[in-house]
C-alpha positions in Angstrom: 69.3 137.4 61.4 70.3 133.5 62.2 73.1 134.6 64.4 70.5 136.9 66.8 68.4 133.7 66.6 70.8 131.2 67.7 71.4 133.3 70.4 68.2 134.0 71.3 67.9 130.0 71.7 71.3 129.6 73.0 70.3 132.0 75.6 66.8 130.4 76.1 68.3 127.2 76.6 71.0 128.6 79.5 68.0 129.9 80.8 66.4 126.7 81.0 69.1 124.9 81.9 69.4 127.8 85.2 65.6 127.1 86.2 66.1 123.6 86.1 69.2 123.7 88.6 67.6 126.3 91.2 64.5 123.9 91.2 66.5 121.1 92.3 68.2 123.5 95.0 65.0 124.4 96.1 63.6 121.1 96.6 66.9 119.3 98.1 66.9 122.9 100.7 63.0 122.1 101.7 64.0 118.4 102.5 66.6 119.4 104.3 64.7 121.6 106.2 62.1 119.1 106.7 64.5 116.6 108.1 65.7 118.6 109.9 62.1 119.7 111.4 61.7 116.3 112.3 64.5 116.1 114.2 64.2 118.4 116.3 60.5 117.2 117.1 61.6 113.5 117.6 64.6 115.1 119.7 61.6 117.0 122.0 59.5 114.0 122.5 62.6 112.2 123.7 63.2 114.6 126.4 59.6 115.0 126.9 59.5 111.2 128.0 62.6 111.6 129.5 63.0 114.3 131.6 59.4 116.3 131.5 56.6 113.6 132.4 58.9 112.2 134.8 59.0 115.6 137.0 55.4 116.3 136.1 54.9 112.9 138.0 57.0 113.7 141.2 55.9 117.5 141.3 52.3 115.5 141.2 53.4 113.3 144.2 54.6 116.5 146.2 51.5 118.1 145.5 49.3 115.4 146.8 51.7 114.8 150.1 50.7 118.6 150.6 47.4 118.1 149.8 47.3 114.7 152.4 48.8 117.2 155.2 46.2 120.3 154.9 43.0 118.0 154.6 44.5 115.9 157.5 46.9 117.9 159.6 49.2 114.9 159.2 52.8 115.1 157.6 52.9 112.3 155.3 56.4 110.2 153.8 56.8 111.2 150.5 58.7 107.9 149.8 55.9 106.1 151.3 54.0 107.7 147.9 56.5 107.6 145.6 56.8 104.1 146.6 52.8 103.6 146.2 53.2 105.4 142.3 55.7 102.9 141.4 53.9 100.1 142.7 50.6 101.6 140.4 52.7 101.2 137.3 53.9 105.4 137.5 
């Protein structure tokens, strides 16, 4: 009977020992795939300040040079605006 026991412990403690070692993988994977998350997100704000607000701001300046010609029938420079933006601070 002491033999199935020790076993039975043996076995318990291997078992323990298992859990123990798959919780650890478990957390280590989720930080992993949390740094990871971040990454990518700091990685999209970079090229949303990079590259996106930057042609959101000259589409905008197109927009209003086409806007300037239909409510006044004049053509206007779009350098003349782009140079107004920048001089605004855009």
């Amino acid at each position: 009977m002491r033999p199935i026991v020790s076993n039975v412990q043996a076995m318990s403690a291997d078992a323990q020992r298992a859990v123990a070692l798959a919780a650890t993988q478990v957390e280590r994977a989720d930080r992993l795939l949390t740094d990871a998350a971040r990454r990518v997100e700091d990685t999209m704000n970079i090229v949303q300040r990079a590259i996106l607000a930057p042609a959101r701001d000259g589409m905008a300046i197109f927009q209003g040079t086409e806007a300037f010609r239909l409510f006044t029938g004049i053509s206007p420079d779009p350098d003349v605006f782009f140079a107004t933006f920048a001089s605004l601070g855009g």
